[in-house]
N, C-alpha and C positions, 0 to 999 in steps of 0.2 A: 764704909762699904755696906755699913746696913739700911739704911735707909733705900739706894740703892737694889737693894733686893727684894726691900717691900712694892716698890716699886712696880719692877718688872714683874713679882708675882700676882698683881692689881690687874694689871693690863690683861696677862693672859688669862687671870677668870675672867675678866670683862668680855676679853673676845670669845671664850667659850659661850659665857650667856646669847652675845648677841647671836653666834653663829646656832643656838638651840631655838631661841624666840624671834629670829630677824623678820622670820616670814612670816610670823602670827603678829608682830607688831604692823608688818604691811597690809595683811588680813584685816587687819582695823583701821587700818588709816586709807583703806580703799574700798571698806566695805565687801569685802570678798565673804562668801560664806564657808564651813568648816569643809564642808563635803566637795569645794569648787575645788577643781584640778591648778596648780602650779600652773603661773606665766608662763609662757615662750620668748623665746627672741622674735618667732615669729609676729607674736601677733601682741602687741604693749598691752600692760593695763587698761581697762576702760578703754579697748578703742574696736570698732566693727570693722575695720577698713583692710579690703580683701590684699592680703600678701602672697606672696610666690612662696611656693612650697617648698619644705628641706628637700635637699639634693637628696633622690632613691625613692624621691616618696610618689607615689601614683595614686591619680584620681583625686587626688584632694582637691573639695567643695571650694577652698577659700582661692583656687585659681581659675581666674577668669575664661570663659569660653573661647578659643582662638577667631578670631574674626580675619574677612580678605579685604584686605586694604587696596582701592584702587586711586589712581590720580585723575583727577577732574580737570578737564581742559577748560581753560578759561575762555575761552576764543567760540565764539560760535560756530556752527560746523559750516555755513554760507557767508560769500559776501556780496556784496550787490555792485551792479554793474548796467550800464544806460543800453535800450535796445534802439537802435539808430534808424532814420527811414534811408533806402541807401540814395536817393535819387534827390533829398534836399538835406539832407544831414540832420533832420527835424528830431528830436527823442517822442519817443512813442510809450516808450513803461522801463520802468527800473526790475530789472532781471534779479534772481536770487542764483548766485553761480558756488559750485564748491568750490571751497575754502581748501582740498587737500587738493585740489587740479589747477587752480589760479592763482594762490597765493602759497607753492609749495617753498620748500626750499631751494634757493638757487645755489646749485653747485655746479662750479665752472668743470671739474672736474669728472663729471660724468658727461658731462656735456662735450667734453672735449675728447673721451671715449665714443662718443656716439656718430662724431661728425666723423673721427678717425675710420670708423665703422662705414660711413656711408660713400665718405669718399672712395677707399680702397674697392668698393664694390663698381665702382666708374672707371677704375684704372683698367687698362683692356691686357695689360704682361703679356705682350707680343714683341715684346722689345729682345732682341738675341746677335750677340756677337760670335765671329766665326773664331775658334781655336786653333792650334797649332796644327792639329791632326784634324781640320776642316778646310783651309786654306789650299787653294791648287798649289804645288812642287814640289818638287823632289827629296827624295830624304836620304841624298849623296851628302856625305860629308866634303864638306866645302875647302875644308883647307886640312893639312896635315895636324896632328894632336901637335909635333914637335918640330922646334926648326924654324918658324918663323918668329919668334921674339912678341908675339901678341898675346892675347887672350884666345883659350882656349872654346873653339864651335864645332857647333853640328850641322844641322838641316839648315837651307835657308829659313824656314817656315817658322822660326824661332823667332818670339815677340820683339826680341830689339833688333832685328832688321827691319825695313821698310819693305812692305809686302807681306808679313809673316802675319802671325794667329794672335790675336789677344787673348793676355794673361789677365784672368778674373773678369772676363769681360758677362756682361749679364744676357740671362739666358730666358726663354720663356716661361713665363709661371704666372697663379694666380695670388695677387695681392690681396685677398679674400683674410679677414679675419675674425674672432669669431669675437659671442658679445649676448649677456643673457637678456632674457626678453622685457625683464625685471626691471636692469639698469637701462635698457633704451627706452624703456615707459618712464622711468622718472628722468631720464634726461628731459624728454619730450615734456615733461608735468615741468621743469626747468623753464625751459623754453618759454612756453607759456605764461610762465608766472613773471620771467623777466619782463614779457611784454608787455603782462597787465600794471606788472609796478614802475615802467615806463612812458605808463600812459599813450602805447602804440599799438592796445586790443582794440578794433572795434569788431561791436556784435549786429550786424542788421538783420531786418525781418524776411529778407530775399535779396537776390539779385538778377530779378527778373525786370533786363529792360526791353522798350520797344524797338529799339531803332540797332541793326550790327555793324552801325558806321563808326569808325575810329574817334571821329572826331568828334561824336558825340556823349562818347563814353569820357575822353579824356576830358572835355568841358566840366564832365559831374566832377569827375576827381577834382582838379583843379577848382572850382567853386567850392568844394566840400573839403579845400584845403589840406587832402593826401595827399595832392601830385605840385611840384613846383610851377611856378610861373612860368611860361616863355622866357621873363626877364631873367629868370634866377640861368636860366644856361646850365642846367644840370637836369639829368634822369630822373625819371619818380623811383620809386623803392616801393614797390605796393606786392604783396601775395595775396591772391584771391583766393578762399578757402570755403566752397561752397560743398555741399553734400550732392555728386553727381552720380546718381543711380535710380535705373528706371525710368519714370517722368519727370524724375527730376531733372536728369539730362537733357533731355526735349525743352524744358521753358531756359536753359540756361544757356540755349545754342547762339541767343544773340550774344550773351557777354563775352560766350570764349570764340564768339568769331572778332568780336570789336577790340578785346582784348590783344589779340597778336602783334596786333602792329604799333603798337604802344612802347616802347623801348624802359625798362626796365619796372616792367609788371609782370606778373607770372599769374597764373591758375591753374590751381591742382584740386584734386576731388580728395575730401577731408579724411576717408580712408585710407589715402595714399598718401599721409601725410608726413614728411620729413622732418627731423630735427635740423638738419642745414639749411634745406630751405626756406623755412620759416626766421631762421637765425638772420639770411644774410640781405634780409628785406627789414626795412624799415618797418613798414606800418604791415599788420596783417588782421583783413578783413575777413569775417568767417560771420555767416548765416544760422536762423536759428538750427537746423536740420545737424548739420554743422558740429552745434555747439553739445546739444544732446549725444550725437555720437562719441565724443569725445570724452564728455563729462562719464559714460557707459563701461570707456572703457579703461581709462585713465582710473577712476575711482579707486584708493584701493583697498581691499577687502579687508 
């Protein structure tokens, strides 16, 4: 057992020593000098490199100055797009068009908000059914409560006779509903962008023609391959989306007279311009006038 006890008494002067010189033997094996303060967890031996401060502790140098971190869009804020002559279909110059109004997000889902929206404001709810207590007769009880072995009635004027009043029948009202100005701007930013990723934007420089004969209008279309053939036996699909205000209405008077009678083409002034209607046309043709308005107010901030 004795040996044993020298033993263990070895050990624990030993760890007493080290636990007296441990740090002076590091002091030299690091170069530390006598008067240098005690390591941290913070900040290791030998090293510069800025750490986070102990928890409570404020102001301290060795943490970094908060900076604002922002995200860089990879995408440029335009894309380009052909401006068309409207009358030979020739390109004239590569347009620089936003990138947040042409190529926004398509969501069918706002979109289908907007049209909901534009429709309901065409519905007239004059639509009205007469009721029990509207219907001309009398309101003698028809048969005795007891006695006859049927079901028990009242008025003739009661829905399940023939002549009487409808139950739940619909009454006049407006189909009107409501819709912020926000979500129908990006539907519309929708719209358009479906068009341009469908390759059924065209942009031209005017569409000021000479002539406000039908026939001459539809000739361009069909050369300029927006409007089908005679052969094809089917409607064009065209919206004309010109900027009609002030003089500009004046040079436009030939196309929305030649325009009419053309069977499925439309022309609206690019102010008044719908999310439906733009949807349920094929191709949609818009001027530069047009295009600048749009881009104005579509953009967003």
């Amino acid at each position: 057992m004795q040996p044993i006890g020298r033993t263990s008494r070895l050990l624990c002067t030993l760890q007493q020593q080290v636990a007296k010189t441990g740090f002076g033997l590091t002091r030299q094996l690091h170069g530390i000098s006598e008067g240098a303060q005690a390591p941290s967890i913070q900040r290791p031996i030998g090293s510069n490199r800025r750490v986070a401060p102990a928890a409570g502790t404020v102001g301290t140098l060795n943490w970094p100055q908060s900076q604002q971190l922002r995200a860089v869009n990879p995408f440029p804020s335009t894309i380009q797009a052909w401006m068309m002559d409207f009358g030979s279909n020739n390109p004239l110059e590569i347009l620089d068009v936003q990138r947040s109004v042409f190529a926004a997000p398509i969501r069918t889902d706002i979109i289908h908000r907007a049209v909901t929206y534009e429709r309901n404001l065409l519905r007239q709810g004059t639509h009205s059914a007469r009721t029990r207590s509207e219907v001309r007769g009398s309101t003698r009880k028809i048969q005795p409560q007891k006695g006859t072995g049927g079901a028990r009635h009242g008025t003739r004027r009661a829905p399940q006779f023939v002549g009487g009043g409808k139950a739940h029948g619909p009454k006049s009202r407006s189909h009107e509903i409501g819709i912020q100005r926000k979500v129908w701007l990006m539907a519309l930013r929708s719209v358009l962008s479906a068009k341009y990723a469908q390759d059924q934007l065209i942009f031209v420089d005017n569409m000021n023609i000479e002539s406000h004969r039908t026939g001459d209008l539809n000739r361009v279309l069909q050369v300029n391959g927006w409007a089908p053939l005679p052969s094809a036996r089917r409607d064009a699909s065209i919206m004309l989306l010109p900027l009609m205000s002030g003089d500009l209405a004046a040079n436009l008077r030939n196309m929305e007279i030649a325009s009419r009678n053309i069977s499925g083409v439309s022309m609206m002034n690019a102010a008044d311009a719908e999310v439906y209607e733009i949807l349920r046309h094929d191709y949609l043709i818009m001027d530069r006038n047009a295009l600048d308005l749009l881009q104005s107010i579509l953009k967003p901030m």
